[in-house]
FIKOLZA-1660 file (N, C-alpha, C; in steps of 0.1 Angstrom, whole numbers, plus 5000, padded with zeros to 4 digits):
% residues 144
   i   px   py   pz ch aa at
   1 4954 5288 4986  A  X  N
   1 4949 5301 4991  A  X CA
   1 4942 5298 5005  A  X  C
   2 4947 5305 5016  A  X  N
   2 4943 5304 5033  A  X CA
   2 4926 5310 5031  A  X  C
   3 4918 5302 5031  A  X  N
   3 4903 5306 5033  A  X CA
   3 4895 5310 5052  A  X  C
   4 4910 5305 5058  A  X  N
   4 4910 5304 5074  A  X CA
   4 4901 5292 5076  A  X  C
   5 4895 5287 5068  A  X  N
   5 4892 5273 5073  A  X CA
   5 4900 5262 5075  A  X  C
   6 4902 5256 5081  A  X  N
   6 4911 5239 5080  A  X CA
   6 4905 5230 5069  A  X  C
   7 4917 5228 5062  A  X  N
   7 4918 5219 5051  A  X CA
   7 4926 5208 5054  A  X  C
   8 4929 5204 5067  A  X  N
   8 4934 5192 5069  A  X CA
   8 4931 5189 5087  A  X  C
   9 4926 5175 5082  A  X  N
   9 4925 5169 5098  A  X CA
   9 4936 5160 5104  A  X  C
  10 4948 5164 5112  A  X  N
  10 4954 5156 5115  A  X CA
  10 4951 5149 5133  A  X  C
  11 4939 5145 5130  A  X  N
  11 4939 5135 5146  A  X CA
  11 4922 5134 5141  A  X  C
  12 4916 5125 5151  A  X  N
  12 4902 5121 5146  A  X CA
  12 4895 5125 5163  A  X  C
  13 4884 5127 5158  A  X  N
  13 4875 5130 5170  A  X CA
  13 4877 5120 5182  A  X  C
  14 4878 5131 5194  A  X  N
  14 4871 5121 5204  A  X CA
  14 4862 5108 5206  A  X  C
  15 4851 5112 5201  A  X  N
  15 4840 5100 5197  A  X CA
  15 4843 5093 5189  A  X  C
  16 4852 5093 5180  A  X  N
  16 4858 5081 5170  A  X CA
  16 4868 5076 5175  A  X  C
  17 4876 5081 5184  A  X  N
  17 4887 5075 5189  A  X CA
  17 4880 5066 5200  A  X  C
  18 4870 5070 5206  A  X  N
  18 4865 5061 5218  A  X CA
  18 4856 5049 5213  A  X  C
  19 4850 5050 5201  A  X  N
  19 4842 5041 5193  A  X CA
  19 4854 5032 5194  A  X  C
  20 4865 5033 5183  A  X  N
  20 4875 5024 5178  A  X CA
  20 4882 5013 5185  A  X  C
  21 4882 5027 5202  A  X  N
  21 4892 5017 5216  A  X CA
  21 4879 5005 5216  A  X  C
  22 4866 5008 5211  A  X  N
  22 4858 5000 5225  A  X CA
  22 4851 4990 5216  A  X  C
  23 4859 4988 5200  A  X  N
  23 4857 4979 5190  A  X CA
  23 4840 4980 5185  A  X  C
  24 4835 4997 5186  A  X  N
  24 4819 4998 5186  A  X CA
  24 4818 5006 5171  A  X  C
  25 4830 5009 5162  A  X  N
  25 4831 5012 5154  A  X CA
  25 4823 5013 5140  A  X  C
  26 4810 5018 5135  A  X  N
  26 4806 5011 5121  A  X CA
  26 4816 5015 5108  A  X  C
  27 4819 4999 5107  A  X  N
  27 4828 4999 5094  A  X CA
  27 4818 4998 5085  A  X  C
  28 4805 5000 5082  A  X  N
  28 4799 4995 5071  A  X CA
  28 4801 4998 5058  A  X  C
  29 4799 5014 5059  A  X  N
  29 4806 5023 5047  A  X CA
  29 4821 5021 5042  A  X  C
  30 4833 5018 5048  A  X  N
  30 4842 5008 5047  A  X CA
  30 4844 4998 5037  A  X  C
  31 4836 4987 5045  A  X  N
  31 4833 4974 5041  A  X CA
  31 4827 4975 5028  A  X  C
  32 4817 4984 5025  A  X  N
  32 4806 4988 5012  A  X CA
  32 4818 4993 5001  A  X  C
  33 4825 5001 5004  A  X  N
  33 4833 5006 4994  A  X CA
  33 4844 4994 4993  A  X  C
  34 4850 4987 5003  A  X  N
  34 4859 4978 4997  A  X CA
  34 4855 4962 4990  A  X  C
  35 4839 4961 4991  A  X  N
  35 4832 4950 4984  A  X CA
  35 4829 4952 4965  A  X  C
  36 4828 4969 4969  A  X  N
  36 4824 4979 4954  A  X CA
  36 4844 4973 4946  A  X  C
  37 4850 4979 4956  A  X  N
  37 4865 4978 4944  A  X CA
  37 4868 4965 4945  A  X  C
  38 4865 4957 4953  A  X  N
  38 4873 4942 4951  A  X CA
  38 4863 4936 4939  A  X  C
  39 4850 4940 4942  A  X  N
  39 4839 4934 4922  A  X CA
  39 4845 4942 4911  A  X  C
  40 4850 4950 4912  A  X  N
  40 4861 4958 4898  A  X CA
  40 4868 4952 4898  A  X  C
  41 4879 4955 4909  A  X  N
  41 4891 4942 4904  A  X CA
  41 4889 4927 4894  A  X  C
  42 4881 4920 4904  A  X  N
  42 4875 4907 4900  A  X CA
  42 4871 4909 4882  A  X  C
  43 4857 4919 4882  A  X  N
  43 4856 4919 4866  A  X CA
  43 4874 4922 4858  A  X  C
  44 4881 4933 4857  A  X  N
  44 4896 4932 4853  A  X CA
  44 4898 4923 4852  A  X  C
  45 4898 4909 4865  A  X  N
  45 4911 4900 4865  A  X CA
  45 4903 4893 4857  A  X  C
  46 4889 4891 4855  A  X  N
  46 4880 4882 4845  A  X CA
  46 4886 4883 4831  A  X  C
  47 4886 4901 4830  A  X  N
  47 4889 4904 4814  A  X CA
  47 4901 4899 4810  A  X  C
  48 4910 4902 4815  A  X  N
  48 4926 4902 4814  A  X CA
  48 4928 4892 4812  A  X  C
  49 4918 4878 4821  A  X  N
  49 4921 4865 4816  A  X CA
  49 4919 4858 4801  A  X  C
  50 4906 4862 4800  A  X  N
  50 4897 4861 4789  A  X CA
  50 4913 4868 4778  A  X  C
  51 4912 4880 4777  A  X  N
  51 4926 4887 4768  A  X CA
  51 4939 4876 4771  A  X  C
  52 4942 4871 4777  A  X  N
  52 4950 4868 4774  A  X CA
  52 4952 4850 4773  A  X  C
  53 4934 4843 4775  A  X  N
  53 4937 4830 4770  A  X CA
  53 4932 4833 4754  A  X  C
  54 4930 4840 4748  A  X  N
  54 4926 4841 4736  A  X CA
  54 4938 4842 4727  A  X  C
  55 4949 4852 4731  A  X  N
  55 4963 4852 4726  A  X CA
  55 4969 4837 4728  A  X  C
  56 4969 4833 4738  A  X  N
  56 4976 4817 4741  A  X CA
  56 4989 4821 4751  A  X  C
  57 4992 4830 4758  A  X  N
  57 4999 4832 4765  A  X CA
  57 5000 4826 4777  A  X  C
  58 5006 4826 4784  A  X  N
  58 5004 4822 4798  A  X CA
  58 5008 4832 4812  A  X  C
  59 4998 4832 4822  A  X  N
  59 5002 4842 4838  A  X CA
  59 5014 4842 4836  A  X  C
  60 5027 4840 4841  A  X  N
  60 5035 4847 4844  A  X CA
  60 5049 4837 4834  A  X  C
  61 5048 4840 4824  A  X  N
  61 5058 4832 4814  A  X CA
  61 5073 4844 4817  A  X  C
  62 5074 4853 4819  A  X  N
  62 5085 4855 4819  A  X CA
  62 5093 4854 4831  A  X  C
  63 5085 4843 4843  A  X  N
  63 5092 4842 4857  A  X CA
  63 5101 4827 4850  A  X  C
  64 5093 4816 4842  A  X  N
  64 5091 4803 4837  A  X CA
  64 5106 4797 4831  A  X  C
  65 5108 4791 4833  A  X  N
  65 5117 4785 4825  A  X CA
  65 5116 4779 4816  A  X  C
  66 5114 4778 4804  A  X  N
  66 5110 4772 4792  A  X CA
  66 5117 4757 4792  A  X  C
  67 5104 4749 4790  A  X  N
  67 5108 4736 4788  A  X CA
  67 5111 4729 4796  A  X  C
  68 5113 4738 4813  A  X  N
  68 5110 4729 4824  A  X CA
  68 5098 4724 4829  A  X  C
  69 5096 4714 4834  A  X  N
  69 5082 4712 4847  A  X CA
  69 5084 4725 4856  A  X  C
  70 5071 4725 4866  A  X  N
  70 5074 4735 4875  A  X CA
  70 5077 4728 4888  A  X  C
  71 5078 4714 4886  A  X  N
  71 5078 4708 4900  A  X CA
  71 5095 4706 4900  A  X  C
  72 5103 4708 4884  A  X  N
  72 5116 4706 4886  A  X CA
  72 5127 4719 4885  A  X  C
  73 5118 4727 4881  A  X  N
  73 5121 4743 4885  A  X CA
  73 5138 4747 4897  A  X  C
  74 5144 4751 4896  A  X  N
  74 5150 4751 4911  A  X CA
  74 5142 4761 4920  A  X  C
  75 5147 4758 4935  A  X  N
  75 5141 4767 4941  A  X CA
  75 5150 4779 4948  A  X  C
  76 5146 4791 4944  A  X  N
  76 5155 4798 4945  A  X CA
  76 5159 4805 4960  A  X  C
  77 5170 4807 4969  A  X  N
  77 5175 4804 4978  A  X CA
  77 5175 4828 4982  A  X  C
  78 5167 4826 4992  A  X  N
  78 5168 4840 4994  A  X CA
  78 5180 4846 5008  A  X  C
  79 5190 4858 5005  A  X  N
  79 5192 4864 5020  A  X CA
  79 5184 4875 5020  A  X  C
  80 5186 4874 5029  A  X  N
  80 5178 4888 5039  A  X CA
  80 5163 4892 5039  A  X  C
  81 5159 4899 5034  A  X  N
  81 5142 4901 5038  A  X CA
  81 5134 4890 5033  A  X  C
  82 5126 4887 5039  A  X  N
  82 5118 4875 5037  A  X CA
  82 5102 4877 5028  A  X  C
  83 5102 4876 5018  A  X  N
  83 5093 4878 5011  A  X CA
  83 5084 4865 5009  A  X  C
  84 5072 4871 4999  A  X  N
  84 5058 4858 4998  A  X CA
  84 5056 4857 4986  A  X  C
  85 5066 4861 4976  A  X  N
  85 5064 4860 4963  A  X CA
  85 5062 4847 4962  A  X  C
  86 5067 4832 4967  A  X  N
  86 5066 4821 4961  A  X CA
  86 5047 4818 4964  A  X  C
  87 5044 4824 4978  A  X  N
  87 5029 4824 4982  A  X CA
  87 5019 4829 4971  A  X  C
  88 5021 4842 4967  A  X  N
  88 5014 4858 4957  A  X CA
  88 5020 4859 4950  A  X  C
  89 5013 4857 4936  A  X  N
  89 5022 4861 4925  A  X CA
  89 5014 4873 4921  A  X  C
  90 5025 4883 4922  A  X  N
  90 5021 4892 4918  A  X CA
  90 5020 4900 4898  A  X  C
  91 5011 4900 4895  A  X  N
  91 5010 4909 4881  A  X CA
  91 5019 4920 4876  A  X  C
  92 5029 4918 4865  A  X  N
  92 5035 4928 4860  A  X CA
  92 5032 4944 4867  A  X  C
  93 5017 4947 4864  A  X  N
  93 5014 4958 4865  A  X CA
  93 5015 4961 4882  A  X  C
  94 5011 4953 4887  A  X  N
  94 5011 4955 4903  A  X CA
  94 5025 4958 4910  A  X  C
  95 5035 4949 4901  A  X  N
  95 5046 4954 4905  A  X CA
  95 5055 4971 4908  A  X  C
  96 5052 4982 4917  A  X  N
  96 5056 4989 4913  A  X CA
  96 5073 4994 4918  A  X  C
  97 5080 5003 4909  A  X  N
  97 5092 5010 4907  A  X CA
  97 5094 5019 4918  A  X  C
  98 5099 5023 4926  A  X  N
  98 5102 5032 4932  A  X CA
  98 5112 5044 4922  A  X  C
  99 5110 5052 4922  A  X  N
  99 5117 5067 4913  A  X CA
  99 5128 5070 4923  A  X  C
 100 5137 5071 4929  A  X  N
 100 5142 5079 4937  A  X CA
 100 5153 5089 4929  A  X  C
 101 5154 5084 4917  A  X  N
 101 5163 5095 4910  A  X CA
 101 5162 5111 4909  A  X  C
 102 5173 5117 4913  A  X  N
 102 5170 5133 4912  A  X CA
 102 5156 5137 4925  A  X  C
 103 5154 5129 4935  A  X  N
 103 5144 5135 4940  A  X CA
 103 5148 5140 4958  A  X  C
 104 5143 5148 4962  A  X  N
 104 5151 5155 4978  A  X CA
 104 5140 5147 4984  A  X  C
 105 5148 5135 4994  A  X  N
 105 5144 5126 5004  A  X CA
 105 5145 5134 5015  A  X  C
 106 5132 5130 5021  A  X  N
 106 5136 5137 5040  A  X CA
 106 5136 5125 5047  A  X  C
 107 5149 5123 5053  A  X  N
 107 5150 5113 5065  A  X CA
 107 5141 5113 5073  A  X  C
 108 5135 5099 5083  A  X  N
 108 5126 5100 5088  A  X CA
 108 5135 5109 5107  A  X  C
 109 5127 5116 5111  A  X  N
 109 5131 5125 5120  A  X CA
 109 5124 5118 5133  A  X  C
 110 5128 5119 5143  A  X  N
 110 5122 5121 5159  A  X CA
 110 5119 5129 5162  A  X  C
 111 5109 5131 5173  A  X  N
 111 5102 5142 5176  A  X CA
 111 5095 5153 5162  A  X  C
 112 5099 5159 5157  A  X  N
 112 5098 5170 5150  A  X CA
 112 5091 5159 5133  A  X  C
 113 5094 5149 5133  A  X  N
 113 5091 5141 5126  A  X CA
 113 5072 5139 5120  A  X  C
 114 5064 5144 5123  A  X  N
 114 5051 5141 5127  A  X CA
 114 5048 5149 5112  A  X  C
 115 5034 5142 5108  A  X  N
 115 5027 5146 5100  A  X CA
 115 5024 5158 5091  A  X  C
 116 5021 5169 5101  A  X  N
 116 5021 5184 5099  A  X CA
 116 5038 5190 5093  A  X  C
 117 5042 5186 5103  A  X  N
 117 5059 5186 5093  A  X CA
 117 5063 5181 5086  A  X  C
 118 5057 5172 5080  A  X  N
 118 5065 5165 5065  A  X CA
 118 5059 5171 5055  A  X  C
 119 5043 5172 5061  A  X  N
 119 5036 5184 5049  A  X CA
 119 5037 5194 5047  A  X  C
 120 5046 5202 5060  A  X  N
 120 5055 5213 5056  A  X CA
 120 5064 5213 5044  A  X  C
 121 5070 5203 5052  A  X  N
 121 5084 5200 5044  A  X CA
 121 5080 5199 5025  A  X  C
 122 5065 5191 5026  A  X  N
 122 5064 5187 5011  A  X CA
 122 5058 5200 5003  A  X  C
 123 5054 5206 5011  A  X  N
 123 5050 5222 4999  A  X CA
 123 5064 5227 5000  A  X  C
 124 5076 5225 5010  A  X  N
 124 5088 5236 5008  A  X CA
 124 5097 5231 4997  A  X  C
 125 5095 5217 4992  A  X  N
 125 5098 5211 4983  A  X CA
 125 5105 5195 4984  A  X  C
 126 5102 5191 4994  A  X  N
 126 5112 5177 4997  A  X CA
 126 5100 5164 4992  A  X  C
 127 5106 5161 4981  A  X  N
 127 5099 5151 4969  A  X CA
 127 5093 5136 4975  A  X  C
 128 5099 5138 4989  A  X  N
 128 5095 5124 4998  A  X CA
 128 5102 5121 5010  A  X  C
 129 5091 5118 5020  A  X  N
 129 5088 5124 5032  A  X CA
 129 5086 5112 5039  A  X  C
 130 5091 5103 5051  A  X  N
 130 5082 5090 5056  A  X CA
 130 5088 5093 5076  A  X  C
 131 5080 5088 5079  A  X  N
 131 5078 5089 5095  A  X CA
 131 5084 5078 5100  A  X  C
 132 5086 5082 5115  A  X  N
 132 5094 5073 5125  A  X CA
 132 5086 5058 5123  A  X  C
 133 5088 5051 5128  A  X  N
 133 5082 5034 5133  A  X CA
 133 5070 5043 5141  A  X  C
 134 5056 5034 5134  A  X  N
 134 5049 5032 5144  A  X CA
 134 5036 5022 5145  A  X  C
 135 5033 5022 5160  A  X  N
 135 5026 5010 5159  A  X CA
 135 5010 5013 5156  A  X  C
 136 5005 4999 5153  A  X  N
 136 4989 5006 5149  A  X CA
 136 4978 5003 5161  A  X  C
 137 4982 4992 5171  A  X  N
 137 4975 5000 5186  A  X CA
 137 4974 5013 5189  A  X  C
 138 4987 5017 5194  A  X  N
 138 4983 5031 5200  A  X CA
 138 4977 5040 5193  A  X  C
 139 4977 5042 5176  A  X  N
 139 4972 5048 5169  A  X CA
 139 4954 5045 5168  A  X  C
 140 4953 5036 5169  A  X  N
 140 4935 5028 5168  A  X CA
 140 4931 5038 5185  A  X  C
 141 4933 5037 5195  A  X  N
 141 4933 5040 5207  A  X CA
 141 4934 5054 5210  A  X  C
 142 4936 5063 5197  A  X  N
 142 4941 5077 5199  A  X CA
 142 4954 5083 5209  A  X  C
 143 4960 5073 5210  A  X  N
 143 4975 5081 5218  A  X CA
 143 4983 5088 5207  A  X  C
 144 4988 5100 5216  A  X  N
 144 4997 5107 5210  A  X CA
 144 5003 5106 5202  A  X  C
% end
């Protein structure tokens, strides 16, 4: 329901765009909320541990090879995108699925492509929406 007020900000103030160029930015409230969720996390990964050395399981037994060492393991030989999985192992749960079944994709567009128009697009019904390349200078700096 149109109340005539704006219910969406797409671009940030003058004064925050010129804070950001000039690195004068207070991240504090930021930093405060992402110290609050990384101590949640932390307690989870405490619990989860605790749960699962109690079962006798182990982190990630269904990547494992049973009955190998890990140092005799093979190492498995990648093409094309270069990933950090051997770096981050990531948790079952973290892993997530992409759905694209049965769903109306909107190609990413030029020009016409921008934010306000994909949110068009997603109330007219297109199930998933992603934008041109872009970089995160010019965006920190408020360019167009």
């Amino acid at each position: 329901i149109y109340t005539g007020e704006p219910q969406e900000c797409n671009q940030l103030k003058k004064d925050v765009q010129i804070k950001l160029r000039k690195k004068e930015y207070n991240f504090a409230e930021a930093d405060h909320a992402c110290n609050v969720s990384f101590e949640i996390m932390r307690r989870r990964e405490g619990a989860e541990k605790g749960a699962k050395d109690v079962d006798g399981a182990t982190e990630n037994n269904e990547n494992e090879n049973v009955g190998e060492p890990k140092a005799k393991q093979p190492k498995i030989e990648r093409i094309g995108c270069v990933t950090d999985e051997d770096i981050i192992k990531l948790k079952p749960k973290e892993k997530k699925k992409l759905d694209w079944k049965d769903k109306l994709y909107l190609a990413p567009l030029t020009t016409v492509g921008n934010l306000p128009y994909r949110r068009l697009c997603k109330k007219l019904g297109a199930d998933i929406t992603c934008s041109e390349m872009a970089l995160g200078l010019p965006l920190l700096q408020g360019a167009p």
